[in-house]
C-alpha positions in Angstrom: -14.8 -19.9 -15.3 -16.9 -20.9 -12.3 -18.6 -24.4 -12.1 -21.7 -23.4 -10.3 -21.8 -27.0 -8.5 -25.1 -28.5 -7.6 -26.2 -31.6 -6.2 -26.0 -34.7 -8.6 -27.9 -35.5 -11.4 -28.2 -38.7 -12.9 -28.3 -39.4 -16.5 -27.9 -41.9 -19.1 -25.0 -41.8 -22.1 -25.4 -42.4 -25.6 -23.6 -45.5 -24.7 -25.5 -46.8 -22.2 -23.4 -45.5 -19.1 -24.3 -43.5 -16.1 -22.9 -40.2 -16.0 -23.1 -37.5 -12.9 -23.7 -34.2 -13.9 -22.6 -31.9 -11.1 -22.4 -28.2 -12.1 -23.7 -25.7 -14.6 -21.0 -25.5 -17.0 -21.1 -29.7 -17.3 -25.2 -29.5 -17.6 -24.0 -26.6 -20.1 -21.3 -28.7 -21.9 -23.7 -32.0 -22.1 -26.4 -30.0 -24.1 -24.1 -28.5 -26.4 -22.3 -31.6 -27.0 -23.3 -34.8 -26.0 -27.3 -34.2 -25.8 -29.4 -37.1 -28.1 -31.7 -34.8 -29.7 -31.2 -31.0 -30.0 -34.9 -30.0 -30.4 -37.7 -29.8 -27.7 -39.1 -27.0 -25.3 -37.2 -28.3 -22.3 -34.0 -28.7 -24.2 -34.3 -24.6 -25.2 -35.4 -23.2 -22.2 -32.5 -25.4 -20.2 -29.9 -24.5 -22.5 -31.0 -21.0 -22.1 -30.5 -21.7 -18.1 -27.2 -22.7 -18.2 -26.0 -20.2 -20.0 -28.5 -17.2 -17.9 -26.6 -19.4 -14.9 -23.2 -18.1 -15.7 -24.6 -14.6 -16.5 -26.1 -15.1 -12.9 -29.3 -14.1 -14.0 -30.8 -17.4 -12.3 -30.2 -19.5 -9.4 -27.8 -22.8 -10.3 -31.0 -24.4 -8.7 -33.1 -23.0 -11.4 -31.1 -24.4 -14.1 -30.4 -27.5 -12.4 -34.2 -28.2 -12.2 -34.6 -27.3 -16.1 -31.9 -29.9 -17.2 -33.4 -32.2 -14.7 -36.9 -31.9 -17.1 -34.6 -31.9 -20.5 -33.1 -35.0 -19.3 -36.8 -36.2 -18.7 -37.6 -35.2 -21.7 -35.4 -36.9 -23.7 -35.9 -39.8 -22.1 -32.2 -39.8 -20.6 -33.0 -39.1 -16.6 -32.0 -41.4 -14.0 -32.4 -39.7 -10.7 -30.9 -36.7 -8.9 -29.7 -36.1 -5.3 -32.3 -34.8 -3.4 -31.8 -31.4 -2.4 
């Protein structure tokens, strides 16, 4: 499977750490797995992203920006690599 990469993106564990997400399939995986709450319009639509991403229906940018407002969201962003 290709990773997609994008520039960095910034967010804060469930454990307090910093984590780098750098790719579509990890902003994929972090949703599915590791995301602190599963609800919210920003979650869906960047979930949906990821996966329209790897269809390559959308840009890696575009879902890069959506998980970059899920992260907002859930109060998890720290800051991303300026593109």
């Amino acid at each position: 499977m290709r990773e997609l990469s994008f520039p960095s993106v910034t967010i804060m564990t469930d454990l307090g750490k910093m984590k780098n997400i750098r790719s579509v399939v990890q902003a994929a995986e972090w949703l599915v797995a590791h995301w602190p709450v599963q609800t919210g319009d920003k979650f869906t639509v960047a979930r949906q992203a990821c996966l329209d991403a790897l269809d390559g229906k959308v840009t890696r940018t575009a879902c890069r920006d959506t998980f970059i407002e899920a992260a907002k969201e859930a109060g998890i962003y720290i800051a991303d690599k300026r593109l």
